[in-house]
DSSP file (Angstrom, degrees, kcal/mol; ACC not computed):
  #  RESIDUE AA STRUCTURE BP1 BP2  ACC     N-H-->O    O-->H-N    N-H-->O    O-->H-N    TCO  KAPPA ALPHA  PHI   PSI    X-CA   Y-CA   Z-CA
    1    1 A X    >>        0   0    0      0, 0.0     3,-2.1     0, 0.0     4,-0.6   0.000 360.0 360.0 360.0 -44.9  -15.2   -7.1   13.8
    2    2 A X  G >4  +     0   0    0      1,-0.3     2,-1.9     2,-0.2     3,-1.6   0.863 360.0  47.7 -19.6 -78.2  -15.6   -6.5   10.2
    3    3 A X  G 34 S+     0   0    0      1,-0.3    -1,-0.3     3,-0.0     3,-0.0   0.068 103.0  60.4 -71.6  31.3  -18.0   -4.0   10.6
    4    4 A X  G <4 S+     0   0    0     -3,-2.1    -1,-0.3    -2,-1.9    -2,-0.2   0.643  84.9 100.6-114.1 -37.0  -16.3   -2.0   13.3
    5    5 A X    <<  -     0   0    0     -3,-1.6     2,-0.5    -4,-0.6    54,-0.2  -0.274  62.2-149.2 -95.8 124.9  -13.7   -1.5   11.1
    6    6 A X  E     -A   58   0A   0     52,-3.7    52,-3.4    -2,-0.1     2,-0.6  -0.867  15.2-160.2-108.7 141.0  -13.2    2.2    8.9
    7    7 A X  E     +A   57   0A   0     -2,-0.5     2,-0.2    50,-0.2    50,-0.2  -0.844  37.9 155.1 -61.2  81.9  -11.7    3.2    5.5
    8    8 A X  E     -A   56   0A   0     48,-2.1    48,-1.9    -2,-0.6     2,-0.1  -0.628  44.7 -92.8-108.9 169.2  -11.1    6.9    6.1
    9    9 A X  E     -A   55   0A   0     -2,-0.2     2,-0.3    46,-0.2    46,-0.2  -0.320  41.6 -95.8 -99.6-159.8   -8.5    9.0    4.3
   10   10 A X        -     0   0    0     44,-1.2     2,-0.3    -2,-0.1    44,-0.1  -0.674  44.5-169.0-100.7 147.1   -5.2    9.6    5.3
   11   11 A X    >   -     0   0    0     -2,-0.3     3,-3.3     1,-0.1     4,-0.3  -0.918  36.0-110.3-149.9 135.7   -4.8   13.0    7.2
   12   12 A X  G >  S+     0   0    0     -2,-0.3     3,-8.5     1,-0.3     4,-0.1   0.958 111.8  60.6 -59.1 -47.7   -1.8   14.8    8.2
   13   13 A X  G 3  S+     0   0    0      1,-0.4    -1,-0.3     2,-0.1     3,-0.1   0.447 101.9  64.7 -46.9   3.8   -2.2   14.1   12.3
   14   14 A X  G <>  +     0   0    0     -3,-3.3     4,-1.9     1,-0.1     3,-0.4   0.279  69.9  98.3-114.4  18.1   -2.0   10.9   11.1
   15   15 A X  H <> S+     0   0    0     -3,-8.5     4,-1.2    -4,-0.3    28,-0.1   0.628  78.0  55.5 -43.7 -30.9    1.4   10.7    9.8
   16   16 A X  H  > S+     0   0    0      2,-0.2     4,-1.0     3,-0.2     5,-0.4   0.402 108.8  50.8-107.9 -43.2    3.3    9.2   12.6
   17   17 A X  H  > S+     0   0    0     -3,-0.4     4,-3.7     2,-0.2     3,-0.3   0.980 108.5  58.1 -66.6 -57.0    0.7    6.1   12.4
   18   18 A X  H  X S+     0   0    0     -4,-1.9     4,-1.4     1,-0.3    -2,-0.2   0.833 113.9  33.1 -11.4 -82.5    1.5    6.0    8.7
   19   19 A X  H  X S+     0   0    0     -4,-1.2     4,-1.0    21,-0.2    -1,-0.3   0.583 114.0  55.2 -74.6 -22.1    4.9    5.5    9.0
   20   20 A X  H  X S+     0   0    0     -4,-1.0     4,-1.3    -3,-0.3    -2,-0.2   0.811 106.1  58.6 -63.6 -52.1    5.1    3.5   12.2
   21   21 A X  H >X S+     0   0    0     -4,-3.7     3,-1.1    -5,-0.4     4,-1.0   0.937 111.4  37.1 -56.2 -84.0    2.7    1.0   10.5
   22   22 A X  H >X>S+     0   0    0     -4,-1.4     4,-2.3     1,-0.3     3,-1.0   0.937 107.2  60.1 -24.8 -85.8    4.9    0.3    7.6
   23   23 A X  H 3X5S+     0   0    0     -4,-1.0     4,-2.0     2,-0.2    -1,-0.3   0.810  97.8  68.4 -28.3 -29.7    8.1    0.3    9.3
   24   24 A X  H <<5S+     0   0    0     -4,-1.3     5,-0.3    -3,-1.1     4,-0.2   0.988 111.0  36.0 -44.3 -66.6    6.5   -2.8   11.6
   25   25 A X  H <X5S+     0   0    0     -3,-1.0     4,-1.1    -4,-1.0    -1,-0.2   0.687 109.4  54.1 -99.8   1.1    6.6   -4.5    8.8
   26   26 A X  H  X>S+     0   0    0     -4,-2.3     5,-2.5     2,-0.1     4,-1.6   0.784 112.7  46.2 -87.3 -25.7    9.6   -3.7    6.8
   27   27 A X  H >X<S+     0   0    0     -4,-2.0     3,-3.3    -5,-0.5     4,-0.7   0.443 105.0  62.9 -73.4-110.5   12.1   -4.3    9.9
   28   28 A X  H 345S+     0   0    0      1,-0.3    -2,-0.1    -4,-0.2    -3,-0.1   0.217 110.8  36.6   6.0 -65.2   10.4   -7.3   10.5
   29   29 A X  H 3<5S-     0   0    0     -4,-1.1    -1,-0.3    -2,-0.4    -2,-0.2   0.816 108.1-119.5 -62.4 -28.6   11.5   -8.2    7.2
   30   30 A X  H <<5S+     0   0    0     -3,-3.3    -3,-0.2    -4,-1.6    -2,-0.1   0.894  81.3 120.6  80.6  47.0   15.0   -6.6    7.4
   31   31 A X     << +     0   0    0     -5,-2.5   114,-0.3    -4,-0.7    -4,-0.2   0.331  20.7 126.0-132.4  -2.9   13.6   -4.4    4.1
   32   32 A X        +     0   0    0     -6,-0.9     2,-0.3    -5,-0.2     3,-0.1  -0.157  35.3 172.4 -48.8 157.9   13.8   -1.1    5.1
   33   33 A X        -     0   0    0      1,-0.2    -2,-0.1   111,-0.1     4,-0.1  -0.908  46.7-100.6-157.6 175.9   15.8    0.8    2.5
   34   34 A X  S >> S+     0   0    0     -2,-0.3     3,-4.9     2,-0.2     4,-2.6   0.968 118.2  65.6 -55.2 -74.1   16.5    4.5    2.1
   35   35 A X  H 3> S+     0   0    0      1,-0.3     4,-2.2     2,-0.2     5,-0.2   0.923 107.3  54.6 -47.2 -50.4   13.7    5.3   -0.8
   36   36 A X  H 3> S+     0   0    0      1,-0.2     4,-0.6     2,-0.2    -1,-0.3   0.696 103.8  48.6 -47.7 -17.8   11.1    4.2    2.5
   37   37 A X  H <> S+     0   0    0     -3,-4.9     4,-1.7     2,-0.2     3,-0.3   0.800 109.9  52.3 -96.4 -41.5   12.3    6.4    4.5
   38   38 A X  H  < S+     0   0    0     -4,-2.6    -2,-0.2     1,-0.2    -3,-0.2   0.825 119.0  44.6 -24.3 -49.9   11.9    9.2    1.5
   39   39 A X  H  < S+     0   0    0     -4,-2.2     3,-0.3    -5,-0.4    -1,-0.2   0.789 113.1  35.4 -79.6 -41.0    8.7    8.1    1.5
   40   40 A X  H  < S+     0   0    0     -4,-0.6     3,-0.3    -3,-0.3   -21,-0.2   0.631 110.1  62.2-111.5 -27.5    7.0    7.6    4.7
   41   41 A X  S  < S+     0   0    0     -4,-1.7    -1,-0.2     1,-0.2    -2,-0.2   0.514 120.8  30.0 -87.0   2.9    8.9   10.9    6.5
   42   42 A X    >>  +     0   0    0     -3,-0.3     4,-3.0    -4,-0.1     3,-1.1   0.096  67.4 146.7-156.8  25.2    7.0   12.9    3.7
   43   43 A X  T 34> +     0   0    0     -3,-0.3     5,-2.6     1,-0.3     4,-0.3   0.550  70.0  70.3 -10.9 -26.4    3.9   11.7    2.5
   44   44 A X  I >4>S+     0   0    0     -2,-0.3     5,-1.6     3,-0.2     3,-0.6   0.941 108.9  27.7 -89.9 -67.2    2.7   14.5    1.9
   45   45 A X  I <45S+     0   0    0     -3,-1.1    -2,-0.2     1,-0.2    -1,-0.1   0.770 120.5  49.7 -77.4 -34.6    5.1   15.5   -1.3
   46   46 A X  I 3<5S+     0   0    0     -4,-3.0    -1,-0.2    -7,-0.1    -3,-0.2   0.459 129.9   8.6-118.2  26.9    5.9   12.0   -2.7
   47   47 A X  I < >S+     0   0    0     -3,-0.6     5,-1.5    -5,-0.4     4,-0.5   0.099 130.1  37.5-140.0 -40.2    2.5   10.6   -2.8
   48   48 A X  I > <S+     0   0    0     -5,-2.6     3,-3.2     1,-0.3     4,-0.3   0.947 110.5  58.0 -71.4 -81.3   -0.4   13.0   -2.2
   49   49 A X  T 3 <S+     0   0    0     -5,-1.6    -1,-0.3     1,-0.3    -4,-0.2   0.599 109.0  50.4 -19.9 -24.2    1.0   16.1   -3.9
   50   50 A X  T 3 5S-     0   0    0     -3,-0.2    -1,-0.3     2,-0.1    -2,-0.2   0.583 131.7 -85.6 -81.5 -11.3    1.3   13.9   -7.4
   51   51 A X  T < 5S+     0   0    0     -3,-3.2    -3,-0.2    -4,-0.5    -2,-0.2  -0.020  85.9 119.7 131.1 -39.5   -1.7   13.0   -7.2
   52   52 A X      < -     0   0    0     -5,-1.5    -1,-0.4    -4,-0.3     2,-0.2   0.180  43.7-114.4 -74.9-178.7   -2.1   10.0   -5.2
   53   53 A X        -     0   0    0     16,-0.3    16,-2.9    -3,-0.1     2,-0.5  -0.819   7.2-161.9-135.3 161.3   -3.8    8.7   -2.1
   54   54 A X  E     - B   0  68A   0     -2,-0.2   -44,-1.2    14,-0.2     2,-0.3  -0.948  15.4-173.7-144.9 106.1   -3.2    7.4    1.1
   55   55 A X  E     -AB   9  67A   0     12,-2.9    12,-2.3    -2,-0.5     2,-0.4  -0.870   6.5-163.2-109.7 147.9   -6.2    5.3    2.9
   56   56 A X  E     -AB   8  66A   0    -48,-1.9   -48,-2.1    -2,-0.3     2,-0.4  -0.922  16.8-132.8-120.0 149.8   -5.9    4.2    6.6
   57   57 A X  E     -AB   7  65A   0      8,-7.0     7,-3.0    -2,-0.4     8,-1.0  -0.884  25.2-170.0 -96.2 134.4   -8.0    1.4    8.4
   58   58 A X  E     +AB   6  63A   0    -52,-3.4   -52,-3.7    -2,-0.4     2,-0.3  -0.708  13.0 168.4-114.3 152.6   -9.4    2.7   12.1
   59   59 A X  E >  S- B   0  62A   0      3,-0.6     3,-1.1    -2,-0.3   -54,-0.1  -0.669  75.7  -4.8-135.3 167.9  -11.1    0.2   14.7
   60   60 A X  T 3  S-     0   0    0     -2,-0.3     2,-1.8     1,-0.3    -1,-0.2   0.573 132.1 -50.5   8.9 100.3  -11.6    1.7   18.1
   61   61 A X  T 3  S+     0   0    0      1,-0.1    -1,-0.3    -3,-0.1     2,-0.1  -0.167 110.5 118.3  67.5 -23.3  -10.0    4.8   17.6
   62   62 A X  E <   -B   59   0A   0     -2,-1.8     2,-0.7    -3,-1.1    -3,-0.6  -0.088  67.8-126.2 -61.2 176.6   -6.7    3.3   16.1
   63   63 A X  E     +B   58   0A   0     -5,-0.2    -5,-0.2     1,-0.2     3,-0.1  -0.962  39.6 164.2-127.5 105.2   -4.7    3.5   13.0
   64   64 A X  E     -     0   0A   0     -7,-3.0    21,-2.3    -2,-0.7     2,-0.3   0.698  61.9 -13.5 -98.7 -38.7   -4.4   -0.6   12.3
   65   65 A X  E     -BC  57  84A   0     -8,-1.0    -8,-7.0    19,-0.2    -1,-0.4  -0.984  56.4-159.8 179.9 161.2   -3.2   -0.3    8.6
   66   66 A X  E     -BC  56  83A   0     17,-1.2    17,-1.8   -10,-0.4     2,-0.2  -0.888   1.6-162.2-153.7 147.2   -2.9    1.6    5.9
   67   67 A X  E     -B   55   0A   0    -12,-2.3   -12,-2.9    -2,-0.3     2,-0.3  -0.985  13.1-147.8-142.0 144.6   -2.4    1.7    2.0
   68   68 A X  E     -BC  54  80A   0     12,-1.2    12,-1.1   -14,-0.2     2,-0.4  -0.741   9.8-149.3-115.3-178.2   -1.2    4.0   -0.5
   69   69 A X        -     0   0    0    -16,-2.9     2,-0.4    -2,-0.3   -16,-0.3  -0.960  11.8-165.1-113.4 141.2   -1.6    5.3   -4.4
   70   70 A X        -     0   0    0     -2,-0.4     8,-2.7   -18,-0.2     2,-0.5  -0.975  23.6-131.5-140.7 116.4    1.4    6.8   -6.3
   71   71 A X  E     -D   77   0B   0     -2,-0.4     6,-0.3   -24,-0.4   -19,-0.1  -0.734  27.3-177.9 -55.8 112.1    0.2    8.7   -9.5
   72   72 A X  E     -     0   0B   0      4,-2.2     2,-0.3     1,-0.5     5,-0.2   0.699  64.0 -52.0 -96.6 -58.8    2.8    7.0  -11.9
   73   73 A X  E >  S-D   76   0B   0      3,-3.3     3,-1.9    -3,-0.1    -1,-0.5  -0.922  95.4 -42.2 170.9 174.8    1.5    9.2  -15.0
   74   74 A X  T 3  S+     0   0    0     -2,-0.3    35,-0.1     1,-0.3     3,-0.1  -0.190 127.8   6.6 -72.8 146.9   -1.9    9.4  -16.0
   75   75 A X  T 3  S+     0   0    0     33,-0.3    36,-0.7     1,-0.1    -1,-0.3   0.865 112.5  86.3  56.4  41.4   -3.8    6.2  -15.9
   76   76 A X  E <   +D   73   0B   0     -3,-1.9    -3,-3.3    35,-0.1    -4,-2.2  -0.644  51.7 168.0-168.4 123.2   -1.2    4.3  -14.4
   77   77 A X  E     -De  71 113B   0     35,-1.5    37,-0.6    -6,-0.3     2,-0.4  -0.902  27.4-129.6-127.8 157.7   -0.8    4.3  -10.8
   78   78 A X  E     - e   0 114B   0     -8,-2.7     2,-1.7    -2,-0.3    37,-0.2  -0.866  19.6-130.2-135.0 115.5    1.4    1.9   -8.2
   79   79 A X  E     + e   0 115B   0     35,-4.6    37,-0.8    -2,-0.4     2,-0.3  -0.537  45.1 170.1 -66.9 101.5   -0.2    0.0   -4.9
   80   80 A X  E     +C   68   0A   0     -2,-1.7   -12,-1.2   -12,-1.1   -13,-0.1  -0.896  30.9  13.4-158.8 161.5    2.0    0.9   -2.2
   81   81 A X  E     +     0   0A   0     -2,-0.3   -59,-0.2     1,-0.3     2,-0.2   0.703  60.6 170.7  79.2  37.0    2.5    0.8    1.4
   82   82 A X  E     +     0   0A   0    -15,-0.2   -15,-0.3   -14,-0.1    -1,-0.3  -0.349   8.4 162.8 -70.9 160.2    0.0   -1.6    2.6
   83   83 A X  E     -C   66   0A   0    -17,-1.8   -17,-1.2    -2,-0.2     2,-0.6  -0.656  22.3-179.7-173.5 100.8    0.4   -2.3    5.7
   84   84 A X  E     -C   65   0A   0    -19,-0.2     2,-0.5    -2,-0.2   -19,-0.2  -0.909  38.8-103.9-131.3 132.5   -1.8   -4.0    8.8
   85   85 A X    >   -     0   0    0    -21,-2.3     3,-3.2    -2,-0.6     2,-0.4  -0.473  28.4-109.0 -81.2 134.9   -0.5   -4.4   12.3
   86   86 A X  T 3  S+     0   0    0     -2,-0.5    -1,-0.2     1,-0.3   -22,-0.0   0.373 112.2  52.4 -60.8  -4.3    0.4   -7.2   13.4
   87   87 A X  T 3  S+     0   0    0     -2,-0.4    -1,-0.3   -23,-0.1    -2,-0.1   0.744 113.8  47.3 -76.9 -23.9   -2.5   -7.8   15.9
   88   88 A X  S <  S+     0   0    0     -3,-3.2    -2,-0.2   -24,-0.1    -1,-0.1   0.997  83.5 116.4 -76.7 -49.4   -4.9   -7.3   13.3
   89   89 A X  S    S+     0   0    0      1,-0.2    -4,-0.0    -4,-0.1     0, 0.0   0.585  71.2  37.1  -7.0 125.7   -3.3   -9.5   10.4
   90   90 A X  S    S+     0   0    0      1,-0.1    -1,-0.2     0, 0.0    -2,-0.0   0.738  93.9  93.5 105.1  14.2   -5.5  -12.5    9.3
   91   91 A X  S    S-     0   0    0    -90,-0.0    -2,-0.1   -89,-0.0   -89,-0.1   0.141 100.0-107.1-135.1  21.5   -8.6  -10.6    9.6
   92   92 A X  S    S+     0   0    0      3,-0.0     4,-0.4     1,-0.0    -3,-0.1   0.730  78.0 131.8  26.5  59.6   -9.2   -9.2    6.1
   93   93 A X  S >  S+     0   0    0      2,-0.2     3,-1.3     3,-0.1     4,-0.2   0.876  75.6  49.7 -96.6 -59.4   -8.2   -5.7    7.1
   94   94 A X  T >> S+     0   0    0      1,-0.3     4,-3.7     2,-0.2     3,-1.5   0.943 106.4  64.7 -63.0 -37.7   -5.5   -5.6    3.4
   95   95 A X  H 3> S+     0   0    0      1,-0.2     4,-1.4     2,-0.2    -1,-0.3   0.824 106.5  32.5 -49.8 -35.0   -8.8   -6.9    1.6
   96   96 A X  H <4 S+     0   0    0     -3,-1.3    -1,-0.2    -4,-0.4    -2,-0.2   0.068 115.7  62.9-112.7  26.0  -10.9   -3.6    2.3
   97   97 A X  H <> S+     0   0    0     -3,-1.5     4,-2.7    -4,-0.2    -2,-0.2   0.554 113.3  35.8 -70.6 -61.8   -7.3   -1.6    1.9
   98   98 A X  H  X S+     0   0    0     -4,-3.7     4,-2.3     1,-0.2    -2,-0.2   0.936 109.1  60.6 -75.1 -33.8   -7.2   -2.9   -1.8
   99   99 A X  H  X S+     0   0    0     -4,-1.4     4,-2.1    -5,-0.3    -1,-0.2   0.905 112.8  40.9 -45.8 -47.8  -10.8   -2.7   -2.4
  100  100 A X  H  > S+     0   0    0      2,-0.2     4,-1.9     1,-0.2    -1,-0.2   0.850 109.3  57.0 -51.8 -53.6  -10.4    1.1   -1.6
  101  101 A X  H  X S+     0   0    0     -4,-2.7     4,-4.3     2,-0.2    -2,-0.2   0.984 113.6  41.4 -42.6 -75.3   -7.3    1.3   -3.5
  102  102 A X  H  X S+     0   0    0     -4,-2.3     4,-1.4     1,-0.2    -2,-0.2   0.713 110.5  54.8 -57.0 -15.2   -9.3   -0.1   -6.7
  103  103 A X  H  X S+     0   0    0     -4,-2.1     4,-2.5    -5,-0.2     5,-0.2   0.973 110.9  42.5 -72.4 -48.1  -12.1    1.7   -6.3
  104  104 A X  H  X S+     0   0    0     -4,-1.9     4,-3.4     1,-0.3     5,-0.3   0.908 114.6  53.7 -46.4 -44.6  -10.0    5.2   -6.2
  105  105 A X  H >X>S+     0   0    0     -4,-4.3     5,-0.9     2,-0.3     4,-0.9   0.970 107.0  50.5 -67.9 -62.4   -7.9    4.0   -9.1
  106  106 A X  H 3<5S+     0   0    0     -4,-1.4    -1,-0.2     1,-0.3    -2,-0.2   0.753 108.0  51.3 -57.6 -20.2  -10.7    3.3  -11.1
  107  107 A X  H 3<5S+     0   0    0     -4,-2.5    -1,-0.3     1,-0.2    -2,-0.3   0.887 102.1  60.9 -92.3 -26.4  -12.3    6.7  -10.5
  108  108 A X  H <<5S-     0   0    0     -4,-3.4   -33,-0.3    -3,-0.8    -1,-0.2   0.381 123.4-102.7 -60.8   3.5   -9.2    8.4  -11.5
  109  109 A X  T  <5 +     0   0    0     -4,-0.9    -3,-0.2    -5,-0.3    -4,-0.1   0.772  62.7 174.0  97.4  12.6   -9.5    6.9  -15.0
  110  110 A X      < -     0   0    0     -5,-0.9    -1,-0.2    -6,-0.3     3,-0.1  -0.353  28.4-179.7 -59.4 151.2   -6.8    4.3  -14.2
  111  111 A X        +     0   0    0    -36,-0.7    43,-1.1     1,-0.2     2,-0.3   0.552  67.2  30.9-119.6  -7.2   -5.9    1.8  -16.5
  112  112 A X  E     - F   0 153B   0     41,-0.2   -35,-1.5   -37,-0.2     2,-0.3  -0.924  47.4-165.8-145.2 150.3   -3.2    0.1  -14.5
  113  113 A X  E     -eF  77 152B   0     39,-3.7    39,-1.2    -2,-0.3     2,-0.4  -0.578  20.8-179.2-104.5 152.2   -2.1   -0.7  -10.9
  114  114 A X  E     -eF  78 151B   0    -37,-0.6   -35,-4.6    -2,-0.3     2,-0.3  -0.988   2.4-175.6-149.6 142.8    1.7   -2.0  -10.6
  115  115 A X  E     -eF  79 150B   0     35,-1.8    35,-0.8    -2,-0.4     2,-0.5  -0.989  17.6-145.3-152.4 175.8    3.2   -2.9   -7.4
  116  116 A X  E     + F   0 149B   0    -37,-0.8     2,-0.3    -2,-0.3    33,-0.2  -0.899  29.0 157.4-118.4 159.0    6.7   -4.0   -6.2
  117  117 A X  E     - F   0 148B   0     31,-1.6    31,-2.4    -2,-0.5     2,-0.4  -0.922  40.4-110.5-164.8-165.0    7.1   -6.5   -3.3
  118  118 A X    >   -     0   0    0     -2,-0.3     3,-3.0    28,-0.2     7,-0.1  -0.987  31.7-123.4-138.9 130.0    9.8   -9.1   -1.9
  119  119 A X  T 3  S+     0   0    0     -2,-0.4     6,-0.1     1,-0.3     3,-0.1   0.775 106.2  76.3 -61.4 -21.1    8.9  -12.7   -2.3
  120  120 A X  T 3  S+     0   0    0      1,-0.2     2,-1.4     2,-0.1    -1,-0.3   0.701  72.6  82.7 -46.6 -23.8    9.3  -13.2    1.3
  121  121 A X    <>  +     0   0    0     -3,-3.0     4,-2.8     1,-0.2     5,-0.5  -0.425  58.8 164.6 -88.0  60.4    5.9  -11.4    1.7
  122  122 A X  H  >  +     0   0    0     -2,-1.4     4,-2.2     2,-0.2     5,-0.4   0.869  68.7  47.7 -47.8 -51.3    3.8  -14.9    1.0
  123  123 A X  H  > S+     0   0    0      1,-0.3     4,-3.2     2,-0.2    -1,-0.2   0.981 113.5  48.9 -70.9 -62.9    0.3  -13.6    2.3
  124  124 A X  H  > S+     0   0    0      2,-0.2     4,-2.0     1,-0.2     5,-0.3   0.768 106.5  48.4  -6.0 -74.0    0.5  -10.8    0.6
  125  125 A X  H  X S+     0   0    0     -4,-2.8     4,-1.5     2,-0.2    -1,-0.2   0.898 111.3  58.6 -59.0 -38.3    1.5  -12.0   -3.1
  126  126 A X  H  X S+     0   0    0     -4,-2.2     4,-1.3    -5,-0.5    -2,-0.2   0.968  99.6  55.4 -77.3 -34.7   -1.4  -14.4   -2.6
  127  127 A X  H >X S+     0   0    0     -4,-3.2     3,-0.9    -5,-0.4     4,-0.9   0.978 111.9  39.5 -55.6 -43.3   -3.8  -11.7   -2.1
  128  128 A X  H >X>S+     0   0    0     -4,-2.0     3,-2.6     1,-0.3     4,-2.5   0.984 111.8  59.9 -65.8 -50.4   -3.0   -9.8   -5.4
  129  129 A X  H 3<5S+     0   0    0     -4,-1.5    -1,-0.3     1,-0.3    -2,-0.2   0.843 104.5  43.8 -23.5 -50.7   -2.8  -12.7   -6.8
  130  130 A X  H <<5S+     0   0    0     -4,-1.3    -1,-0.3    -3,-0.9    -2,-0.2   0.560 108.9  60.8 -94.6  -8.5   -6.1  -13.4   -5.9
  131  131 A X  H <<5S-     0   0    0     -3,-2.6    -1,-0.3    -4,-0.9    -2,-0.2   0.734 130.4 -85.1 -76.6 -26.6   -7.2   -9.9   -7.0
  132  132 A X  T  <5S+     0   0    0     -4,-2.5    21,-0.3     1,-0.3     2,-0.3   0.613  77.6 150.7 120.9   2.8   -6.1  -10.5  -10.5
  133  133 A X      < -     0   0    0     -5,-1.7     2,-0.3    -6,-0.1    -1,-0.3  -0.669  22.9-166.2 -81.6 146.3   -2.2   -9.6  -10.4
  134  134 A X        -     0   0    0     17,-2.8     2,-0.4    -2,-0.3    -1,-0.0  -0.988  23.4-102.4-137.5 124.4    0.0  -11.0  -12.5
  135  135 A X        +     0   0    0     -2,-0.3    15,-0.2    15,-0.2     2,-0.1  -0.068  38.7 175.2 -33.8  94.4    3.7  -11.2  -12.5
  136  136 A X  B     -G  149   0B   0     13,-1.2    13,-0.7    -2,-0.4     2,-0.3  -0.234  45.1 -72.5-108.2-162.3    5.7   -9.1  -14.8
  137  137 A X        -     0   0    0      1,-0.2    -1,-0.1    11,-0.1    11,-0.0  -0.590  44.3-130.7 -89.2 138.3    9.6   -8.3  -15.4
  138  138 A X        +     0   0    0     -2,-0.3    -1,-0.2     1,-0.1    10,-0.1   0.886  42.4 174.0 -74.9 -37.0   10.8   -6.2  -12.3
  139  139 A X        -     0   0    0     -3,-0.1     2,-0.5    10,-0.1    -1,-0.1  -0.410  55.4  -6.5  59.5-145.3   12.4   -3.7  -14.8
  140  140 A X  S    S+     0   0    0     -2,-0.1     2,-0.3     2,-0.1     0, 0.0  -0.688  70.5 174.5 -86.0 126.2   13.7   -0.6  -12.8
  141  141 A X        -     0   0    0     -2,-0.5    -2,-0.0     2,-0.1    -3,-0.0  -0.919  32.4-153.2-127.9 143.6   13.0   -0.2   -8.8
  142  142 A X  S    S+     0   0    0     -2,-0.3     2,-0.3     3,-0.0  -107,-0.1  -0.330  84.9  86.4-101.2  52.9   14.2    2.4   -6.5
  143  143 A X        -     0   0    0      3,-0.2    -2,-0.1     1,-0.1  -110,-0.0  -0.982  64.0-165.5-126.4 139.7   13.7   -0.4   -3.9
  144  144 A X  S    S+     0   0    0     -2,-0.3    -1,-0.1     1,-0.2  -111,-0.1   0.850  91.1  43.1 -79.6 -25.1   16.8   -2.6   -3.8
  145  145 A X  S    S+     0   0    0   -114,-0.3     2,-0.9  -113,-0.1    -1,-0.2   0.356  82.1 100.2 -59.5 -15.1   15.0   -5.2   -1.9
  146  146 A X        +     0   0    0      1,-0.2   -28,-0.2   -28,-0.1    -3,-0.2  -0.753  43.4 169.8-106.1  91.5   11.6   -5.2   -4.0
  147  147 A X        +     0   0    0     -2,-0.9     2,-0.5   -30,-0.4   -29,-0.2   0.404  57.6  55.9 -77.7  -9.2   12.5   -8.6   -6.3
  148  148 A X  E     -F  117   0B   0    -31,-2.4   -31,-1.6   -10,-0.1     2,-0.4  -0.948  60.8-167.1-138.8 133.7    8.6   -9.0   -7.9
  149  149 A X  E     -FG 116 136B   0    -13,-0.7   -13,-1.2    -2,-0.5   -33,-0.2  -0.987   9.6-169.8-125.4 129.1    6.5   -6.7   -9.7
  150  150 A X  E     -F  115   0B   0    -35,-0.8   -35,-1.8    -2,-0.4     2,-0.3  -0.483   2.6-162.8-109.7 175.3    2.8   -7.1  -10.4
  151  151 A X  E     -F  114   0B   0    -37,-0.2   -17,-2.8    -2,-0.2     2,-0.5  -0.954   8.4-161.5-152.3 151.8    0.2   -5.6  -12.5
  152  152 A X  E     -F  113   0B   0    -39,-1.2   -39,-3.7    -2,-0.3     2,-0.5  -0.974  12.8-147.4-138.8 121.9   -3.4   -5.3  -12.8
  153  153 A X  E      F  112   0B   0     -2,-0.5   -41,-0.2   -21,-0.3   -42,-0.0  -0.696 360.0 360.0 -59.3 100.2   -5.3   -4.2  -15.8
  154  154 A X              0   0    0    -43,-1.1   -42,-0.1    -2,-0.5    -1,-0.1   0.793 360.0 360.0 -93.5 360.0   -8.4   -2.5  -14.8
């Protein structure tokens, strides 16, 4: 399956995937908040217009999952809004999401990735983990839900 499977970038006609994808898994969780809904009805203005990036993963002709970039200030940018649906899941679909993610950050001169997440999210945290994130002090969130904040040095 691996090799069926596309990293393209995110395109407006695919807004509506975008946000569908995500939402999947933030009800799921009961994690939805306001600042996601800021986020995901406008993509366009609160991540690509700063700078950032939005990559989606395609097999057959579908939108399975998605990740973004949020320009934070130069050389420091924030993983969010991975996302794989839940038929795909288990199939290392967020592994060549984040790969994408680090390459892009690294060609924009980043020097660190941050993300925020909710400890419920187990598979997840063990992937960054396994990337090379490490647990820092949550500090300030506009997510009320989002209890753990990571970083990678690149």
């Amino acid at each position: 399956m691996g090799e069926d499977i596309k990293i393209i970038e995110y395109r407006k006609e695919f807004h509506e995937d975008f946000k569908k994808l995500n939402l999947e898994w933030l009800d799921q969780y009961h994690l939805t908040e306001s600042h996601d809904l800021l986020i995901l009805d406008d993509p366009q203005a609160t991540i690509l217009d700063s700078g950032g990036f939005i990559w989606l993963a395609t097999f057959e002709n579908s939108i399975i999952g998605t990740a973004a970039l949020i320009k934070e200030k130069e050389e420091k940018f924030e993983l969010a809004k991975m996302a794989v649906t839940a038929k795909y899941r288990g199939r290392g679909i967020s592994k060549l999401l984040l790969e994408a993610c680090l390459t892009k950050a690294r060609e924009m001169g980043a020097k660190t990735l941050t993300l925020v997440s909710n400890h419920q999210l187990n598979s997840a945290l063990k992937l960054y983990e396994k990337y090379g994130f490490y647990y820092i002090d949550i500090g300030d969130s506009p997510f009320k839900t989002a209890d753990i904040k990571m970083q990678l040095r690149l």
